[in-house]
Every structure is written in C-alpha cells, then in structure tokens.
N, C-alpha and C positions, 0 to 999 in steps of 0.2 A: 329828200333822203339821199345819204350819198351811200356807193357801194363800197363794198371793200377793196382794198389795193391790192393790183395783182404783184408781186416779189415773184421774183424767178429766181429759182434756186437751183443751182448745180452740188448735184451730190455724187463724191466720189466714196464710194464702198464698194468692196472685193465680196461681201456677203450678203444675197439676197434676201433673207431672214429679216437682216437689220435693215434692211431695203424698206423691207413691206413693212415692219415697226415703224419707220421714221416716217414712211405714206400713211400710215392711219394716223400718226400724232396729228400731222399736215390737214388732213381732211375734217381733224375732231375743234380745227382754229376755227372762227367763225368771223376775228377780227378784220380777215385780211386772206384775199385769194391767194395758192400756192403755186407754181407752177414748176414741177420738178422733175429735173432732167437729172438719168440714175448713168454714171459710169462707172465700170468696175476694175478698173486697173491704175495703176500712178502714170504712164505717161500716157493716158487717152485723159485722165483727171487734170493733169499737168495740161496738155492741150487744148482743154476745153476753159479752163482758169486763164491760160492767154487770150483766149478769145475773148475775151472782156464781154459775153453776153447776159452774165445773171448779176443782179443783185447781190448773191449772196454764195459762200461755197462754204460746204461741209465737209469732210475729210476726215475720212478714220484713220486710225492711228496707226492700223497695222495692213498694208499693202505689198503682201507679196513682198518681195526682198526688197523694198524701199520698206519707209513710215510717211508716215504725214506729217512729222514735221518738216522732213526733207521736202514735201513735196509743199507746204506753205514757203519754205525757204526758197524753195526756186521758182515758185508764178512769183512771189513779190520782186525777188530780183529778176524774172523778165516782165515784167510791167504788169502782173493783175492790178486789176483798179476794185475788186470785191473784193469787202471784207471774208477773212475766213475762220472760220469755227472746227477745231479738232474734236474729233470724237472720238471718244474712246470706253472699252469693255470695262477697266478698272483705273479707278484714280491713282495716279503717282503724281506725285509735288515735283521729280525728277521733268517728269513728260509735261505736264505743266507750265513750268519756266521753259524748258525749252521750246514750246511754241508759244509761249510770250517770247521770245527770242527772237524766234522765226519771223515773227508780225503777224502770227495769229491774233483775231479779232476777240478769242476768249477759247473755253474748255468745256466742256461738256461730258457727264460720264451716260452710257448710254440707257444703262440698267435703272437710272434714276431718272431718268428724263420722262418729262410731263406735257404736255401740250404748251400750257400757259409756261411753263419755263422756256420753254421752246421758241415760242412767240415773242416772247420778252426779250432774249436774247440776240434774237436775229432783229426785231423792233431797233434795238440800242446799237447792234453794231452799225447798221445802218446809218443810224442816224448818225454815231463818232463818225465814220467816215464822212458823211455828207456836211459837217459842221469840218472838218479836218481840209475839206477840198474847197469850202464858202473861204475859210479862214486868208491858205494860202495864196488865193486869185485876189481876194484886198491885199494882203501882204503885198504880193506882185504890182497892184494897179498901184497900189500908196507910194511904192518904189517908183514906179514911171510916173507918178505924177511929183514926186521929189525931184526928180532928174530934170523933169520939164520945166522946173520952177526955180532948178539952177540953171537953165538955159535961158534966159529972158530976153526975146530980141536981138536973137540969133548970139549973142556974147554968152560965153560958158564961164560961171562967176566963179566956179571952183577955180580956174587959174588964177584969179585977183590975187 
C-alpha cells in the first residue's frame, strides 16, 4: 500500500478566516498529505515564493496595498520555480486574465471552493509544471547532443 504524497504548500493570505477555511479544505484531502505554511503579507509571501521551498503557492488577491497578481508577477520574474494559484473572494474575468498574465498556475474563487476542486487543481498544476520542466531539459539535452554531432572528431561541420 503506498501513502499519500506529502505537497508543501505556501499560502500567502492577509486574512486568518480564510486561513482556517483553506486548512480544513486541506485536512478533509485524503489523496495526498498537506503541508502548509500560512504567510500573511506580500513581501514575507513574495519572499517565501523565492525561496523555491513548496510545491505549491496560493495567493490572494487582495494584500494590503499590493494584490496578487502583482505578487505572482514578481516571484516569477525572480525565479519561483512553483506553480501558483490566485485566490480570490469574487470572480472577475478582469482578475482572471490578468493572472493568466502574470503566470498564475490557474483561479480559484474562494467562496466556491471544495476539497476535491482544491485537490484537483493543485494535482494538475503540479503536474504542468513538472511535464513543463521534463520537456525543457530534453529540449536542452536534444540541443547538446545536436551540437555534438556537428562536432564529429573534433572538425565543426557547420563551417563546411
């Protein structure tokens, strides 16, 4: 019998309410262990998303005088390697594309969310990433091994 997978998950919300809401979703999973780390500010969130240590990052929308798209838009351009997932009180199509913009991992509204959506969500972004990061290291090796095989015997045939 194998166990469930632990996922570490960094959650950045400014409101302990929806804190405790998203720890009970978390604990009612049964797929797959949780391990979640609660920050409540955009730059202790933002700092904790560089740190490249969860699986996974969650991110509400509204942070004090930042949002969350802002703050998906700046871990990606400083190097987060986890996916991330905005959460938000009410759905806007506006808010939406813009953290499909940012390089949010997807949307989440908070008042509809379910376990199993929950589960599903974080499941799949996971995985795009992880199929996103297999892809590009064949990309990379197919290239070095292209290169190598215009190199044949120390003569670089591209010059012919």
């Amino acid at each position: 019998m194998t166990s469930a997978p632990l996922i570490k998950v960094l959650m950045i919300e400014d409101d302990e309410d929806d804190f405790i809401l998203a720890r009970d979703l978390f604990r009612a999973i049964k797929s797959s262990y949780f391990e979640v780390d609660w920050v409540r500010t955009f730059d202790a969130g933002l700092q904790a998303a560089l740190a490249n240590r969860h699986d996974i990052c969650l991110v509400d929308y509204r942070l004090g005088a930042h949002n969350g798209v802002e703050l998906v838009q700046a871990a990606m351009t400083g190097g987060c390697q986890s996916p991330m997932i905005l959460l938000t009180g009410m759905g806007e199509h506006t808010v939406d594309v813009a953290a499909m913009r940012a390089g949010a991992a997807d949307y989440l509204i908070k008042g509809k969310l379910e376990a199993g959506e929950l589960e599903r969500t974080i499941r799949y972004a996971i995985e795009r990433k992880r199929a996103a990061a297999l892809a590009a290291f064949e990309q990379a090796r197919l290239a070095a091994f292209g290169a190598e095989a215009l190199e044949v015997d120390g003569h670089d045939r591209r010059k012919d």
